[in-house]
C-alpha atoms as one frame of an Amber mdcrd trajectory, in Angstrom:
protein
 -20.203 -81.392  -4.656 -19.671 -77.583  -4.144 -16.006 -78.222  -2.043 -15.128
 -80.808  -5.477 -15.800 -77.921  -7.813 -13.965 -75.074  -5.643 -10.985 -77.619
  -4.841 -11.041 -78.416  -8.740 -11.077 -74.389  -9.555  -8.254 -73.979  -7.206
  -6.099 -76.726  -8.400  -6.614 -75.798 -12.121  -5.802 -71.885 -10.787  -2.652
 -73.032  -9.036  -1.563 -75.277 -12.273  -2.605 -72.535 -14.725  -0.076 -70.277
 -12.706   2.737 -72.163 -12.884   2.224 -72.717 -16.107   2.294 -69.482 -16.833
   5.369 -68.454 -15.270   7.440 -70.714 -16.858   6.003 -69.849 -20.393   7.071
 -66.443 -19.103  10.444 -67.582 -18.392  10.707 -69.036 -21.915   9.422 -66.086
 -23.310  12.370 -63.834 -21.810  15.034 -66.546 -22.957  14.165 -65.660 -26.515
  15.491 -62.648 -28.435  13.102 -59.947 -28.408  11.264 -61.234 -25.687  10.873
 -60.264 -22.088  11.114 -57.703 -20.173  14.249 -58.369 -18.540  13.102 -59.261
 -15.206  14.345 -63.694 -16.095  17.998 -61.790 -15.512  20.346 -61.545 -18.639
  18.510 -63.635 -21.337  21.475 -65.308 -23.484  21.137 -63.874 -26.506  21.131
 -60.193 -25.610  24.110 -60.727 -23.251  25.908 -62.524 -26.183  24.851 -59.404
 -28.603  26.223 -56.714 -26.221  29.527 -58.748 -25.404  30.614 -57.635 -29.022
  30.310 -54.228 -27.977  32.384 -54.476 -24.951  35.904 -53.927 -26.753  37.204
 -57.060 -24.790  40.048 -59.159 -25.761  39.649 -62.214 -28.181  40.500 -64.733
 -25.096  38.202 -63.111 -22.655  35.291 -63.010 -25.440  35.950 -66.724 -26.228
  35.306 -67.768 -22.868  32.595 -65.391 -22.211  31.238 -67.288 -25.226  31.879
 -70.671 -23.418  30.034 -69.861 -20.529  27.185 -69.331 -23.073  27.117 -71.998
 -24.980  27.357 -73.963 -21.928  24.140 -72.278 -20.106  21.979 -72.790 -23.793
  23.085 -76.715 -23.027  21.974 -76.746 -19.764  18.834 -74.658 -20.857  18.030
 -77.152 -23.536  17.771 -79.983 -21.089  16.127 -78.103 -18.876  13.663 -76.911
 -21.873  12.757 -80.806 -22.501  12.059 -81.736 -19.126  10.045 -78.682 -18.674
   7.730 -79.904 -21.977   7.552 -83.347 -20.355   6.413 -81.997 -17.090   3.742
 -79.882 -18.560   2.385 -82.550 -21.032   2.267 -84.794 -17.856   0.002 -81.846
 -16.124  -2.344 -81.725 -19.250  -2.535 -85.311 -19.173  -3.689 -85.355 -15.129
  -5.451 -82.234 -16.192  -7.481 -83.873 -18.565  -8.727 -86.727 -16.457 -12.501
 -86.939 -15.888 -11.907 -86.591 -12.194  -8.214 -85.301 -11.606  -7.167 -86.341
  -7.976  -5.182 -83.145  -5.901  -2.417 -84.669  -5.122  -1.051 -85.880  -8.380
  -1.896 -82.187  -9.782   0.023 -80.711  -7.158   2.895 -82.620  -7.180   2.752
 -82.326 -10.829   2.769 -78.218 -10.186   5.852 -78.902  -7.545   8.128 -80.630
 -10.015   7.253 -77.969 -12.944   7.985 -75.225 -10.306  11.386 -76.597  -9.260
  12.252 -77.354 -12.944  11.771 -73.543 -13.470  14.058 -72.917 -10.190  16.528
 -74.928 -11.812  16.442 -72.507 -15.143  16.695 -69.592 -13.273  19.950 -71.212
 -11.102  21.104 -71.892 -14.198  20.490 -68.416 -15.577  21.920 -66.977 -12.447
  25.090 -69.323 -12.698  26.163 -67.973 -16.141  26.038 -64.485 -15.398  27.809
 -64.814 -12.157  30.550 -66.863 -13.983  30.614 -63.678 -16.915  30.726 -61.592
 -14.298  33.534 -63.081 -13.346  35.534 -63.011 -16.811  35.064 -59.652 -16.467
  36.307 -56.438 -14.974  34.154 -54.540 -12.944  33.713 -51.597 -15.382  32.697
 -54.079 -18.184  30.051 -55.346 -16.132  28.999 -52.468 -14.813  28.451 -51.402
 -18.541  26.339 -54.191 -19.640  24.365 -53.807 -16.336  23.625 -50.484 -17.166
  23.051 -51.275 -20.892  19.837 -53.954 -19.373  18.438 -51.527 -17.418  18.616
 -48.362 -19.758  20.864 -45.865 -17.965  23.239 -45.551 -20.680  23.675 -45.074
 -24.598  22.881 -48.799 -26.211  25.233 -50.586 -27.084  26.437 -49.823 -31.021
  24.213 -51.747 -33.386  25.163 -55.217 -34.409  26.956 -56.503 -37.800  23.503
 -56.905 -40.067  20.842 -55.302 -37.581
C-alpha cells in the first residue's frame, strides 16, 4: 500500500512538472510574459523589427516567417490542450495505472520539444533575413545591453 501511494506521489510529481513547463512555455509566448529564457517570443521580436530601420521587402518576409511560426504554434497550442486534458482525464481515475500517466507525460513533453523547434526554427530563419548587425541589435535589445528599442506607434 505504502509503494502505491509513493509511486502515485511520484507519478502525479512527474505529471505536475511537465505540466508546468509547458504552461511556462505558453506563458513566455504571450506579450508581457516571460522572462525570455522560451528564446524570442513572437510578439516582442515582431515589435522590435519596426525599430530595426530595415527595408519594406526584408520586413515583409521577416513578417512571413512570423506569421508562419504563430501557425505552426497554434497547432501545436491545440494538441498541447488535448494532451493535457487526456492527463487530467488518466489523472482523475480512481486508480491511475503508471504507464498510461507516463506515456501521457512523454507525448506532452515532446509536444513542448516540438514548440520550442519551432520557436528555434523562426528565429534561425530571421536570422537569416538579416544582416549580422541587425541581429546582433535585437539580440542585444532581449538581453538588455543596449538602449530599448524606440517605443511603438500607440504604446
Amino acid at each position: 500500500m505504502v509503494g502505491t501511494r509513493a509511486v502515485r506521489a511520484a507519478l502525479v510529481a512527474l505529471t505536475l512538472g511537465a505540466i508546468g513547463a509547458v504552461a511556462a512555455r505558453e506563458v513566455a509566448a504571450r506579450p508581457g510574459g516571460g522572462c525570455g529564457r522560451e528564446g524570442f517570443a513572437l510578439e516582442r521580436l515582431e515589435r522590435r523589427v519596426g525599430a530595426l530601420g530595415l527595408d519594406d521587402e526584408t520586413k515583409q518576409a521577416v513578417y512571413r516567417v512570423i506569421d508562419r511560426a504563430r501557425d505552426e504554434q497554434r497547432a501545436l497550442d491545440e494538441k498541447i490542450h488535448a494532451a493535457h486534458e487526456r492527463m487530467r482525464d488518466l489523472l482523475d481515475q480512481d486508480q491511475p495505472a503508471p504507464d498510461p500517466l507516463l506515456a501521457q507525460a512523454d507525448s506532452i513533453g515532446a509536444l513542448a520539444t516540438e514548440a520550442r523547434k519551432a520557436d528555434l526554427r523562426a528565429m534561425m530563419a530571421i536570422r537569416g533575413l538579416l544582416t549580422a548587425d541587425q541581429w546582433k541589435k535585437l539580440h542585444e535589445w532581449r538581453h538588455g545591453r543596449a538602449d530599448s528599442p524606440p517605443p511603438e506607434p500607440g504604446a
